[in-house]
C-alpha positions as CSV (number, residue, x, y, z in Angstrom):
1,X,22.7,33.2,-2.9
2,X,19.8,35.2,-1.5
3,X,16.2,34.2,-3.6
4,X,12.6,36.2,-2.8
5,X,9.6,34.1,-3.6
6,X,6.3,36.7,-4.2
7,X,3.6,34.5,-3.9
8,X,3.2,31.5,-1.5
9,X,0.6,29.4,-3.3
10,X,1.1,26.0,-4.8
11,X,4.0,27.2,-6.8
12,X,5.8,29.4,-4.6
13,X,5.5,27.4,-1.2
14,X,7.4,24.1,-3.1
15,X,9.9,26.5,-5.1
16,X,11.2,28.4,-1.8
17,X,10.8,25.5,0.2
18,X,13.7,23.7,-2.2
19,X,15.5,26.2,-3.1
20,X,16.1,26.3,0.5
21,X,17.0,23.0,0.4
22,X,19.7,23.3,-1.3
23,X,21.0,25.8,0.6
24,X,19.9,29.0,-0.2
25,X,18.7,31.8,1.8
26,X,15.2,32.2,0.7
27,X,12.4,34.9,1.8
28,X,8.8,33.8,1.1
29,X,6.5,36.7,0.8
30,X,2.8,37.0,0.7
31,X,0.1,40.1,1.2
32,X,-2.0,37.6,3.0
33,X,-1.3,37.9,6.4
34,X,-2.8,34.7,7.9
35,X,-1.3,32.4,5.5
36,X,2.5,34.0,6.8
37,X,1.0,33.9,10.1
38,X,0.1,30.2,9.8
39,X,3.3,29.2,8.1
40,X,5.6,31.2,10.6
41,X,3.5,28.5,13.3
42,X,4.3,26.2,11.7
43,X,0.7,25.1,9.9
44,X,1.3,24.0,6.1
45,X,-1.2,25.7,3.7
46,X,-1.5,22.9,1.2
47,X,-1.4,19.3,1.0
48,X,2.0,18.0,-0.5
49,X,4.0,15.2,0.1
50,X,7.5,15.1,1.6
51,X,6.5,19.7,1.6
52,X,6.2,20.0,5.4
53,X,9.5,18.2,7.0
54,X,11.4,20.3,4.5
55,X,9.9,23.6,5.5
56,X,10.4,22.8,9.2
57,X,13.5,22.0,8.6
58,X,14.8,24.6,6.7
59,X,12.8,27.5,8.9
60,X,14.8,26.0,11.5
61,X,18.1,26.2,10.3
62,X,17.3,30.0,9.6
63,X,17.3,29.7,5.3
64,X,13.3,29.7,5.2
65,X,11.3,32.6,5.8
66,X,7.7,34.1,6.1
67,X,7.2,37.4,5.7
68,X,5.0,40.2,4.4
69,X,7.2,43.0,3.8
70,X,7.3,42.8,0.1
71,X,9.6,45.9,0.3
72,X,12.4,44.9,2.1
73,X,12.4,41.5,0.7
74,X,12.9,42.6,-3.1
75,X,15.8,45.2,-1.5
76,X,17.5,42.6,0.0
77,X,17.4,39.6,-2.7
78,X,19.4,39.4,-5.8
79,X,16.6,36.7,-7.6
80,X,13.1,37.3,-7.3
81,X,10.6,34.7,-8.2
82,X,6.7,36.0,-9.3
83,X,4.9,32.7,-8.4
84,X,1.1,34.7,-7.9
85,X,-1.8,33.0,-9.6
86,X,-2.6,33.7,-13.1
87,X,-6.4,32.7,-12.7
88,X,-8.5,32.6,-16.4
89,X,-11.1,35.2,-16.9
90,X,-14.1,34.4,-18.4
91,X,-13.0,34.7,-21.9
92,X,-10.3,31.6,-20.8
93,X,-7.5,34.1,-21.0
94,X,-4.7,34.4,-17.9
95,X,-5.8,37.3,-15.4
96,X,-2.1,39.1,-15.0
97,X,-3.3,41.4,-12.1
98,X,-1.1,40.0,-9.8
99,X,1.4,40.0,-11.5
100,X,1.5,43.4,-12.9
101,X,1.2,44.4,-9.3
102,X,4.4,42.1,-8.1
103,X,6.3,44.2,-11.3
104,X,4.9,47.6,-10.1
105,X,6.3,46.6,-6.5
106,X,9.8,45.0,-7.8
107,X,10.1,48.6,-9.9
108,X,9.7,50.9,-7.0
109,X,12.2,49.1,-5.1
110,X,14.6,48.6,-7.3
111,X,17.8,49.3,-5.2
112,X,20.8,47.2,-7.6
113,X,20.7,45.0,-10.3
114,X,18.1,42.1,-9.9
115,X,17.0,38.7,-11.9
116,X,12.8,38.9,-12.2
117,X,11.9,35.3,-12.7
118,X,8.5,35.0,-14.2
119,X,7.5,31.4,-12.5
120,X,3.8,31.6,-12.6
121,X,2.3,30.2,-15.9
122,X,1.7,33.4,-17.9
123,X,0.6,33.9,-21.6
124,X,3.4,34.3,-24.2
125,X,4.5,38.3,-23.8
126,X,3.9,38.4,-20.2
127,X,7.8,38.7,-19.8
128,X,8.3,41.7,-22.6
129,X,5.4,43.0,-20.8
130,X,6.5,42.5,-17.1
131,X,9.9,43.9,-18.2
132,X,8.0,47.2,-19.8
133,X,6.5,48.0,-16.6
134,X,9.6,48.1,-14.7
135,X,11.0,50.5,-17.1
136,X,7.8,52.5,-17.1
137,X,8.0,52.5,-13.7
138,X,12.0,52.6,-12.3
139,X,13.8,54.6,-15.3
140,X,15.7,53.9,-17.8
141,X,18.8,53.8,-15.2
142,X,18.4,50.5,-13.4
143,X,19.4,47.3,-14.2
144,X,17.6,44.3,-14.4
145,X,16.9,41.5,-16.4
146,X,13.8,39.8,-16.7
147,X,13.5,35.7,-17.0
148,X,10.8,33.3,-17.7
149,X,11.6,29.5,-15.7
150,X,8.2,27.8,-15.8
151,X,7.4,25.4,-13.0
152,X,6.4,21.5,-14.4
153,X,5.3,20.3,-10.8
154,X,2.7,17.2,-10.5
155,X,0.4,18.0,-7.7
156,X,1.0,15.0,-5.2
157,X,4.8,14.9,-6.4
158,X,5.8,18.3,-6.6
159,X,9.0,17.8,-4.1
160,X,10.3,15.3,-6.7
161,X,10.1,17.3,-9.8
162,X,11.8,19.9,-8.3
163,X,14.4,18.0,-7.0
164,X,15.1,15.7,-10.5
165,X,13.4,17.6,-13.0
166,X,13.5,15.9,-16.6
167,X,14.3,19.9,-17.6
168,X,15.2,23.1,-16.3
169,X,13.8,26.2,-18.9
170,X,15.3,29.5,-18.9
171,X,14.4,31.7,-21.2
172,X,16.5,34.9,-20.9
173,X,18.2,38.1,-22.5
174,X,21.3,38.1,-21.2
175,X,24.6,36.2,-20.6
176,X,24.4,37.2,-16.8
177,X,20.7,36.3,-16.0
178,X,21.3,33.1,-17.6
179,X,24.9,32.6,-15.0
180,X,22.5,33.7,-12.1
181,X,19.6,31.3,-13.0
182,X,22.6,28.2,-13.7
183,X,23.6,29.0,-10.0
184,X,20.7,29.3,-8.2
185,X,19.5,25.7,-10.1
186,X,23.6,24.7,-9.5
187,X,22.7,21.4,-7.7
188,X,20.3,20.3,-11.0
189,X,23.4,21.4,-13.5
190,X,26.4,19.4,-11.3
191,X,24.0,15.9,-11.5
192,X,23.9,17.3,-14.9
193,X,19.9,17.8,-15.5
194,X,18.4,19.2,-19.0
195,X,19.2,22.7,-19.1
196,X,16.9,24.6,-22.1
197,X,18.3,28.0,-23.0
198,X,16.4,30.1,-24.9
199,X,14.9,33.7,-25.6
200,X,12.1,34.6,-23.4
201,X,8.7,33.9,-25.5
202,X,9.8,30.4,-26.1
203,X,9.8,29.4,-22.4
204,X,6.7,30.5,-21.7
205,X,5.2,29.1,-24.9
206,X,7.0,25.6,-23.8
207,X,4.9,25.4,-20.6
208,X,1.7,25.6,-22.4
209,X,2.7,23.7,-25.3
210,X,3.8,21.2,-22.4
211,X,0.3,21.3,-20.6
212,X,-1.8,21.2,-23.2
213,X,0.1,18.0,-24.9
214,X,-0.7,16.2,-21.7
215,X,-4.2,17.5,-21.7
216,X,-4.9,16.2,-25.3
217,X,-3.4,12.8,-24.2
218,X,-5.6,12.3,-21.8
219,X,-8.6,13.3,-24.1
220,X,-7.4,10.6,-26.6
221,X,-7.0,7.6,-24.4
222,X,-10.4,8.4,-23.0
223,X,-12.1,8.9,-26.4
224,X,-10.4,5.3,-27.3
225,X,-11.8,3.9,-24.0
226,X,-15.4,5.4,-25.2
227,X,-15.4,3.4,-28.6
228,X,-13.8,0.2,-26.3
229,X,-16.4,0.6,-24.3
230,X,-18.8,0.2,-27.7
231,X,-16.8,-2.2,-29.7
232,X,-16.3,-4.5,-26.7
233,X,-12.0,-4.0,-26.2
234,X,-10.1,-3.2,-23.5
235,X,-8.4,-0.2,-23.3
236,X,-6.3,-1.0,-20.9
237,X,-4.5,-3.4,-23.5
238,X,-4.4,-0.8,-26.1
239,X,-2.7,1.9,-24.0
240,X,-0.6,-0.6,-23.0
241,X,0.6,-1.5,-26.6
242,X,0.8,2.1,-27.4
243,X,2.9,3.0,-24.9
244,X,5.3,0.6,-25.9
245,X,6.2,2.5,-28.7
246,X,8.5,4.9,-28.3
247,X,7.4,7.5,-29.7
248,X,3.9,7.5,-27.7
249,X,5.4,6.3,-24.0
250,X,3.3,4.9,-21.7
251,X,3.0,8.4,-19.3
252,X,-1.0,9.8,-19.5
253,X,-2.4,7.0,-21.4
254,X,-5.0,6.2,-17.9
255,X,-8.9,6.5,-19.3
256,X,-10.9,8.5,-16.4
257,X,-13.4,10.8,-15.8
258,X,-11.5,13.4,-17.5
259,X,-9.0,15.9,-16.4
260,X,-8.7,18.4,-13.7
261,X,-6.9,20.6,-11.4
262,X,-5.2,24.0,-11.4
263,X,-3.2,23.3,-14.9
264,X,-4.3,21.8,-17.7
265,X,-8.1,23.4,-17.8
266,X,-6.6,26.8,-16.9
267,X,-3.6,26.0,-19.3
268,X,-5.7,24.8,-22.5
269,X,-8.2,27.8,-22.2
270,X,-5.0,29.9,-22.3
271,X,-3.4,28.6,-25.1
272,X,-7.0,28.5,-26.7
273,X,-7.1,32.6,-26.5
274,X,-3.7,33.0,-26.9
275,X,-3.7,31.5,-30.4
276,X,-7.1,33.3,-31.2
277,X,-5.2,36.7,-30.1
278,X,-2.5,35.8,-32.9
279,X,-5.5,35.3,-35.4
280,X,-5.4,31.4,-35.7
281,X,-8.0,28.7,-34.8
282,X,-6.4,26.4,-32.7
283,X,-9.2,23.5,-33.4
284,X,-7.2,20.0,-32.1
285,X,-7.1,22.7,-28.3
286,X,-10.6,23.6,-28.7
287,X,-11.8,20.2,-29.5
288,X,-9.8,19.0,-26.4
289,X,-11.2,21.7,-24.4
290,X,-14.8,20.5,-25.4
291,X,-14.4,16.7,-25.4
292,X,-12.8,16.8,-21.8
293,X,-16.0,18.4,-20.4
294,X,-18.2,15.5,-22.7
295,X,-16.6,13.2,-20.5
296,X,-17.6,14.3,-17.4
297,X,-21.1,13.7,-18.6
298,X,-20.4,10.8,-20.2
299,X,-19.7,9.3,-17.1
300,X,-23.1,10.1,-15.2
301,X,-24.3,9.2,-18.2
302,X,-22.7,5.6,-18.0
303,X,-23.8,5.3,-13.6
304,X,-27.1,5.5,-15.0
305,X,-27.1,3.1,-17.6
306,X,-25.7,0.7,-14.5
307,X,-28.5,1.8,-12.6
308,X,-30.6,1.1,-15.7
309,X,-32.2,4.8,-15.2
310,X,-32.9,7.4,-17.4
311,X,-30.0,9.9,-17.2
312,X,-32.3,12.5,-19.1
313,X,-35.1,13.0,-16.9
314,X,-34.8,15.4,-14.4
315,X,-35.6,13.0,-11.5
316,X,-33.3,10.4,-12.8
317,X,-31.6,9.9,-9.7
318,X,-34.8,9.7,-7.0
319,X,-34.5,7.7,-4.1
320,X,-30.7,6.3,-5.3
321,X,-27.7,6.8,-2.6
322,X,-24.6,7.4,-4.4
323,X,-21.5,6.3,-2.3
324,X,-18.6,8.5,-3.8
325,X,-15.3,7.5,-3.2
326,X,-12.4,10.1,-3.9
327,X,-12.8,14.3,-4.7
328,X,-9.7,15.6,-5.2
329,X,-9.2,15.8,-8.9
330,X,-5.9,13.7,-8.3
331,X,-4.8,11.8,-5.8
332,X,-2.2,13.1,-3.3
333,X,-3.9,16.0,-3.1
334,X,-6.8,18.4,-1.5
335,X,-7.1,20.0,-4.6
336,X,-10.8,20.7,-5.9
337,X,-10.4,22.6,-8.6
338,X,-12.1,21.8,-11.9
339,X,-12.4,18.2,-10.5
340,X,-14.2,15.7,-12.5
341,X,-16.1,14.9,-8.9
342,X,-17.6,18.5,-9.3
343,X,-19.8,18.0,-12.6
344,X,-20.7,14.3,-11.7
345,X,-21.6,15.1,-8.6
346,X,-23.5,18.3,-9.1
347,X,-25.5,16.6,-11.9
348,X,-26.4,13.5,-10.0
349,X,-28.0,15.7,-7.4
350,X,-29.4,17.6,-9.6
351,X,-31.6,15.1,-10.5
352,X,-32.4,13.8,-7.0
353,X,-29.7,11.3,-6.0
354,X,-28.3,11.6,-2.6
355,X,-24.7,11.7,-2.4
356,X,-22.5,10.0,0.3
357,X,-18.7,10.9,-0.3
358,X,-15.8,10.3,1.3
359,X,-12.1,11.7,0.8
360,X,-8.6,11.3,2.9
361,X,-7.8,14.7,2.3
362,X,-10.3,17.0,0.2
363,X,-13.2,17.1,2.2
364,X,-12.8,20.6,4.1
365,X,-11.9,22.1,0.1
366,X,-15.1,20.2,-1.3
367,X,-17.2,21.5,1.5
368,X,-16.6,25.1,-0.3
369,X,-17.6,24.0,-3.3
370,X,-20.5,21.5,-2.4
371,X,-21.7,22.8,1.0
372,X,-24.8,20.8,2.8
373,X,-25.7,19.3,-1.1
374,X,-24.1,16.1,-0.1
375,X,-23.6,13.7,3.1
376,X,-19.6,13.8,3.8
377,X,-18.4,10.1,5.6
378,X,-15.7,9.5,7.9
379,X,-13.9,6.7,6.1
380,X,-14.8,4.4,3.0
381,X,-16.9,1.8,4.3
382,X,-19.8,4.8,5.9
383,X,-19.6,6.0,2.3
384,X,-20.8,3.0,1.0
385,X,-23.2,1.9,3.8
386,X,-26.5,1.5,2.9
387,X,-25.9,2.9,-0.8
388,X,-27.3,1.4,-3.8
389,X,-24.3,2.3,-6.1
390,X,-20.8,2.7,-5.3
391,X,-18.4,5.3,-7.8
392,X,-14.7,5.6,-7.8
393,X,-13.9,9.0,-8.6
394,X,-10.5,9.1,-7.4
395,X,-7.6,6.4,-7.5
396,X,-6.1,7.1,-4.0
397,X,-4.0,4.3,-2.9
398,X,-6.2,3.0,0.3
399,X,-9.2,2.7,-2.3
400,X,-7.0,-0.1,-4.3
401,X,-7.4,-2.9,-1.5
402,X,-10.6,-2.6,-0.5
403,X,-12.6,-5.8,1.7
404,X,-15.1,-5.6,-1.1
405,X,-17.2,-8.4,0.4
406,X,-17.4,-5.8,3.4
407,X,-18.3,-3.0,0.9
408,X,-21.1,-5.1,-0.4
409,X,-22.9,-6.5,3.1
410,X,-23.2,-2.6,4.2
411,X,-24.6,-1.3,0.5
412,X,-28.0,-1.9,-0.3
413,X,-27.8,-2.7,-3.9
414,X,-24.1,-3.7,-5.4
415,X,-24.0,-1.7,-8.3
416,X,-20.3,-0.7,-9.0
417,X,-19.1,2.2,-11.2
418,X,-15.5,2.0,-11.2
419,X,-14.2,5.3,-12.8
420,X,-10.6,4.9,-12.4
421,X,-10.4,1.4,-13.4
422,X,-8.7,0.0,-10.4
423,X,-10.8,-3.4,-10.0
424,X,-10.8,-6.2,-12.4
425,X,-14.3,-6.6,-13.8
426,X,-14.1,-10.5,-13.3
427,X,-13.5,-10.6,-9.9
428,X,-16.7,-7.8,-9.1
429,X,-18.9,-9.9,-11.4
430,X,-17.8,-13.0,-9.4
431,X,-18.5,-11.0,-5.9
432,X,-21.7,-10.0,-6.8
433,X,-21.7,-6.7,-8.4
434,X,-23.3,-5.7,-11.2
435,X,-20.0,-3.4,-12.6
436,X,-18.7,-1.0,-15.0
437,X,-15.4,1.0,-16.0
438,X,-13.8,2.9,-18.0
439,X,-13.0,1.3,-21.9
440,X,-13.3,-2.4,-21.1
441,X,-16.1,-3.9,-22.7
């Protein structure tokens, strides 16, 4: 089995990178020419666990390659992934430019039969519409058949959901695309993984329904942990009773800062649009859309009421450090976008705080977006070093054992805004801190 990747983002990089594994001949192309260059030396364009050893190992062995001759790589493959970005437009709808342009690009080179694979999250249609174009473009005469597989990779464990994926969604027209696809995912079908086969405009609408459930989870917990916070419960005791029901599960139910990333804001604008396309108001998406940003606010909101400072005024902030633990919208991760850390951030400094951050991964990413605005630290304990409040935006692993007696000798006041909820709120009051979290009391 030969298999061409287009596209060697998130997405792509993980997709070849296993497919490989498994023992496939895979080409990975891309029109950026430094990322191939970098990746043919060897340098990893992303931060993902367990992603690098594979790629070295299967670029040695000769079934991973780099290239940027997009020509001779759809000639030569059977499969063709489009894993391009999809980014939303202003309106919140998917931008398809890329991949009309992949479709244009399979079309002219369309030398034998091939399997288009739509893997990049694209709006319900996009596979009628990708399919149109190669017609347009190639004729009538040549065959091909055009397949929608949506990725469901977690940032920070993408390696293992692609290697035991709780499903497998092929949406498809034809007997034979659907026996391609079964073979080139032939290791998921013998250990006898979920297999979904359907028409094409119900995989696509799977992976936004999918997104946008998650998204809405995580809008609900933190909504319950806002009224916990009011009514004095603990949310953590509530999720945990929900998600002993069956029906709920325990998966998503973490109260935060709100969510981020590349998926679920992109994903929930999309679905937004798409259903206003179709005429109807989806008001439970919209409402998540608009209570997911609340929260970010919500949350400088509750560092001031610590701080016992006006959060309105636009000076709120004067003469406070901020220590900022974590960046990434996730952990695992250097990735920035639509982080929770941007709003908070951008706010507090709007209104005169100083910001010292500090994250294992993210910083060269958040340096794009935050340039000389804030201090960045070389570890956790400069972050926190003569600091009047400490925030935990991100729940990385090496910010769960903290020396928090250490943490609160360097700061100069030992206010505590614990964002993820990793810290019990007995044990910080005992210490010293005057503390406060997410939905607990």
């Amino acid at each position: 089995m030969r298999v061409a990747v287009i596209g060697t983002g998130y997405v792509g990089l993980v997709t070849g990178s296993c497919l490989a594994e498994y023992g496939m001949y895979v080409t990975c192309v891309d029109i950026d020419k430094e990322k191939i260059d970098k990746l043919n030396n060897g340098e990893i364009p992303i931060y993902e666990p367990g992603l690098e050893p594979i790629i070295e190992k299967n670029v040695k062995e000769e079934r991973l390659k780099f290239t940027t001759d997009i020509d001779e790589t759809i000639k030569n493959n059977l499969v063709v992934f489009i894993a391009v970005g999809t980014p939303p437009k202003e309106n919140g709808s998917a931008d398809l430019t890329f991949v009309e342009n992949v479709a244009r690009k399979i079309a002219e080179n369309l030398n034998g039969y091939k399997v288009v694979v739509d893997k990049s999250t694209v709006p319900v249609g996009t596979g009628q519409h990708v399919k149109k174009i190669i017609r347009d473009v190639a004729g009538e005469s040549k065959r091909f058949d055009v397949v929608s597989n949506p990725e469901f990779l977690r940032e920070g464990a993408a390696v293992h959901d692609f290697m035991k994926p709780d499903r497998i969604v092929i949406g498809a027209e034809s007997e034979e695309a659907v026996a391609i696809m079964k073979d080139v995912y032939s290791a998921h079908y013998l250990n006898e993984a979920p297999f979904v086969i359907t028409n094409i405009e119900t995989a696509e609408m799977i992976k936004y329904a999918s997104n946008a459930f998650l998204a809405l989870k995580i809008t609900y917990i933190n909504e319950i942990a806002n009224l916990c916070d009011l009514a004095g419960a603990d949310v953590h005791k509530v999720a945990k009773a929900m998600g002993m029901d069956g029906r709920i599960s325990p998966k998503f139910l973490h109260p935060g800062p709100g969510y981020g990333g590349s998926c679920f804001p992109k994903d929930t604008q999309a679905l937004a649009y798409i259903a206003k396309e179709y005429g109807y108001d989806f008001n439970l998406i919209n409402t998540t859309i608009k209570v997911n940003e609340q929260q970010k606010f919500k949350m400088v909101e509750k560092i001031a009421q610590l701080l016992e400072v006006d959060h309105t005024k636009e000076n709120a902030f004067e003469n406070l450090t901020i220590g900022v633990l974590g960046l990434s919208f996730k952990p695992n991760t250097d990735d920035m976008r639509e982080s929770p850390s941007i709003t908070i951030i951008n706010e507090i400094v709007s209104k005169k705080g100083k910001i010292k951050a500090f994250d294992p991964i993210a910083t060269d990413n958040a340096k794009k977006i935050f340039g000389n605005s804030i201090n960045y630290c070389e570890d956790e304990y400069s972050a926190v070093e003569g600091a009047d409040c400490l925030v935990i935006l991100t729940e990385w692993n090496q910010f769960r054992k903290l020396d928090m007696q250490r943490i609160k000798n360097l700061m100069k006041k030992h206010y505590l805004a614990d964002l993820r909820n990793i810290y019990e709120p007995e044990k910080m009051h005992k210490l010293g801190f005057k503390y406060t979290s997410v939905g607990r009391g």
